[in-house]
C-alpha positions in Angstrom: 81.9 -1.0 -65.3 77.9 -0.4 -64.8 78.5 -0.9 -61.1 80.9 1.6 -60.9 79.0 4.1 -63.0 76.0 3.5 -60.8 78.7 4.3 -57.4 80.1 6.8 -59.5 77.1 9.0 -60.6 75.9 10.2 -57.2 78.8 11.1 -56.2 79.7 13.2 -59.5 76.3 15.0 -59.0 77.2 15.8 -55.6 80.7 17.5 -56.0 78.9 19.3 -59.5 76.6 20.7 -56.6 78.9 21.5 -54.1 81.3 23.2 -57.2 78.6 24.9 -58.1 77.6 26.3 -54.5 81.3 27.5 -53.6 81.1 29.2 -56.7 77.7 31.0 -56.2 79.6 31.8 -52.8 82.9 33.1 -54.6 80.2 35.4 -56.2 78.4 36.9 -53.6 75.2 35.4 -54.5 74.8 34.1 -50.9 70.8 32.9 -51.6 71.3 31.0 -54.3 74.6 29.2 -52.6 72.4 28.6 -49.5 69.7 26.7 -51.4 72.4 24.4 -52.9 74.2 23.7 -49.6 70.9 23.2 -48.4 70.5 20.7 -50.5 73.6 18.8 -49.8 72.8 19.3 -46.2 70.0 17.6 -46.4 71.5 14.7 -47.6 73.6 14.3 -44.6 76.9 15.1 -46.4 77.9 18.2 -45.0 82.0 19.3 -45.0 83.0 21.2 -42.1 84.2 24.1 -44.5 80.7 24.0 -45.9 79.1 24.6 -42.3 81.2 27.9 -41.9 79.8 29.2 -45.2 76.2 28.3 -44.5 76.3 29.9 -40.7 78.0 33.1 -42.4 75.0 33.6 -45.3 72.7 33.4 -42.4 74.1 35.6 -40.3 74.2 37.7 -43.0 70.8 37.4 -43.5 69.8 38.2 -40.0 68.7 34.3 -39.5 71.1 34.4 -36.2 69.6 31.2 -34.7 70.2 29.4 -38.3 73.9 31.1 -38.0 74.3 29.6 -34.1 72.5 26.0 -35.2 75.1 25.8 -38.1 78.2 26.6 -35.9 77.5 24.1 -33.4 77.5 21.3 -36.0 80.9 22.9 -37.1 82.0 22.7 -33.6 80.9 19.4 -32.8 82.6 18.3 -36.1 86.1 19.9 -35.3 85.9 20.9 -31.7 87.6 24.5 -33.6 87.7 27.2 -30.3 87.1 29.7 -32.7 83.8 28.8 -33.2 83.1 29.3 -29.5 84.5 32.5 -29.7 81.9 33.3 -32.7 78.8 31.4 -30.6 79.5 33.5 -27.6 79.6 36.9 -29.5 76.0 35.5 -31.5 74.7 34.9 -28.0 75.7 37.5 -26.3 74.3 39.8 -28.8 71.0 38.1 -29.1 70.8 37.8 -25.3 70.5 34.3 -25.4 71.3 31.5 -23.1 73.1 27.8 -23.2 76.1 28.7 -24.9 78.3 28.7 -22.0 81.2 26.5 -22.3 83.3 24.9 -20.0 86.8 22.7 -19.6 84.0 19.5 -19.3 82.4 20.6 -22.3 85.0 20.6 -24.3 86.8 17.4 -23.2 83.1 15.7 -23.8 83.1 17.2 -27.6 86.7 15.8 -28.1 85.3 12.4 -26.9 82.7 12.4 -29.3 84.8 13.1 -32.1 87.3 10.6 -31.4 84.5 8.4 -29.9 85.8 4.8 -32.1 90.0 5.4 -31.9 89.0 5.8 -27.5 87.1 2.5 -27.5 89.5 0.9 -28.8 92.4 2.4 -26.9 90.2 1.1 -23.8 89.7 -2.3 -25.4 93.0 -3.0 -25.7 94.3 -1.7 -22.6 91.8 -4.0 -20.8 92.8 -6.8 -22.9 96.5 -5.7 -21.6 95.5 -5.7 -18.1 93.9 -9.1 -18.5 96.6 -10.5 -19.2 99.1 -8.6 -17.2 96.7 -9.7 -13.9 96.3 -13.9 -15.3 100.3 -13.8 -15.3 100.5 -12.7 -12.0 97.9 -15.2 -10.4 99.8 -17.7 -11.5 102.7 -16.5 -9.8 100.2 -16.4 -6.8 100.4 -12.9 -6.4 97.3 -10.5 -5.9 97.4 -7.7 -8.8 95.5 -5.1 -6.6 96.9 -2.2 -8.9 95.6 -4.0 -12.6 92.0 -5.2 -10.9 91.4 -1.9 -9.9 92.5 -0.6 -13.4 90.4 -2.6 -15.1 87.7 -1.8 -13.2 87.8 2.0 -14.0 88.5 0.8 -17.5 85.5 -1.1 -18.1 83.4 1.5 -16.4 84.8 4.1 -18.7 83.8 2.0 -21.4 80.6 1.2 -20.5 79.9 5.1 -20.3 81.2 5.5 -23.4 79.4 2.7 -25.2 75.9 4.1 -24.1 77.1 7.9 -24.0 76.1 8.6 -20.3 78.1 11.9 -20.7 77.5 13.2 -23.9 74.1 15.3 -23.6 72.1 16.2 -26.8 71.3 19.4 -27.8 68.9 21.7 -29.6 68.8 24.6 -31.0 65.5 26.5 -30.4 64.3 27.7 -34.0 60.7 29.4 -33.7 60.1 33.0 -31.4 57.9 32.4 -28.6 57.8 28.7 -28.5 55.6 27.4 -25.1 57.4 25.3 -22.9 54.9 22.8 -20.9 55.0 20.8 -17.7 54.2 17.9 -19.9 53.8 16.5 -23.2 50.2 18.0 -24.3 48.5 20.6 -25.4 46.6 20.4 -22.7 49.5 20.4 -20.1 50.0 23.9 -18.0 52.4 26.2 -20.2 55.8 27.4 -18.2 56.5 30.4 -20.4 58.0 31.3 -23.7 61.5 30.4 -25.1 63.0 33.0 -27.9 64.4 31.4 -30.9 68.0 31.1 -30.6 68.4 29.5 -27.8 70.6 26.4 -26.5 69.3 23.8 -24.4 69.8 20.0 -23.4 67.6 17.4 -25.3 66.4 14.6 -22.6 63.9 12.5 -24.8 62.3 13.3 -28.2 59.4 12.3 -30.6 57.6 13.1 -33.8 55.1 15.8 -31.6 57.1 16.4 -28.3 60.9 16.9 -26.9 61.7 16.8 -23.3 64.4 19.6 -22.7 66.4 20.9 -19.8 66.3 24.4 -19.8 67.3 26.9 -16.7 67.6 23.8 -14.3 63.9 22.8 -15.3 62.4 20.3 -17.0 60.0 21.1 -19.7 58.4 20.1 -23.0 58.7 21.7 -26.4 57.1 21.1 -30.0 59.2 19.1 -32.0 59.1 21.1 -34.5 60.1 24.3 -32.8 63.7 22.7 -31.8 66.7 22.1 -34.1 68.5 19.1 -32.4 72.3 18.8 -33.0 
């Protein structure tokens, strides 16, 4: 009973919080419901309807690159087209850059998402092939067809096990953040990059992340990049 009670509690408080936020929201009192999903945010328990609500105070409150950051996590959560439709319209407004989507990119989100149920759709089809190809050496016959199969299956999974194709992003979140050639304060600056905008994540630490941004290769503060 204590053990469940101890599960329990957490959990209770959570839902209290999230009740209490949605109503705040019903309400109209946008600030306060923002500091309370915040809070829930925060601790990595984010709902996909609670994402929507959090972009919209923002936007609302003219934090447009808080509004696009929140999206994306929706997005990348329910791969949802309208929320490409909203992103682009954000952008476009804003002038900003990276939020062009493609066929790829969207194929690539639904492969994260469903990133476990694929493995293992793969798995077992190797396993299949496997088997299918031992059956038919010991009939002495050459399974051209299921080597080759399992070849492009394995490679598949290998690029799925270590993500090859699934780039990380980042939102940029401070105006007028220096890009630099290199990781230093010292390093020769590029040129500024507007809050706002979208662009691929290559390597990260605690001071500096390496980003792709208009075919270049450049370094940002940490701390001036939301990474999603």
């Amino acid at each position: 009973m204590f053990l469940i009670l101890v599960i329990g509690l957490p959990i209770y408080a959570q839902n209290a919080e999230l009740s209490t936020a949605d109503s705040l929201f019903a309400n109209q009192k946008y600030t306060e419901a923002l500091k309370k999903y915040e809070n829930i945010f925060n601790q990595d328990k984010a709902s996909p309807a609670m994402l929507t609500k959090m972009a919209f105070i923002q936007e609302g409150l003219g934090n447009y690159a808080d509004a696009l950051f929140y999206l994306n996590l929706y997005y990348l959560k329910t791969s949802d087209k309208a929320a490409l439709t909203k992103m682009r319209e954000l952008a476009e407004e804003h002038h900003l850059s990276g939020f062009e989507y493609s066929d790829f990119k969207f194929m690539a989100n639904f492969v994260r998402n469903y990133e476990v149920e694929i493995l293992i759709v793969l798995l077992a089809f190797s396993l299949f092939l496997l088997i299918y190809g031992y059956s038919k050496r010991k009939k002495d016959e050459l399974p051209r067809v299921s080597l080759f199969l399992q070849a492009l299956t394995l490679v598949l999974i290998g690029l799925l096990s270590n993500q090859l194709f699934l780039a990380d992003t980042g939102i940029v979140s401070q105006d007028h953040s220096l890009l630099m050639t290199g990781p230093s304060a010292g390093a020769e600056p590029i040129s500024y990059i507007e809050k706002g905008n979208k662009v691929t994540v290559l390597q990260s630490d605690a001071l500096w992340t390496k980003i792709r941004w208009q075919e270049e290769v450049a370094y940002i503060r940490t701390k001036n990049l939301k990474t999603l």
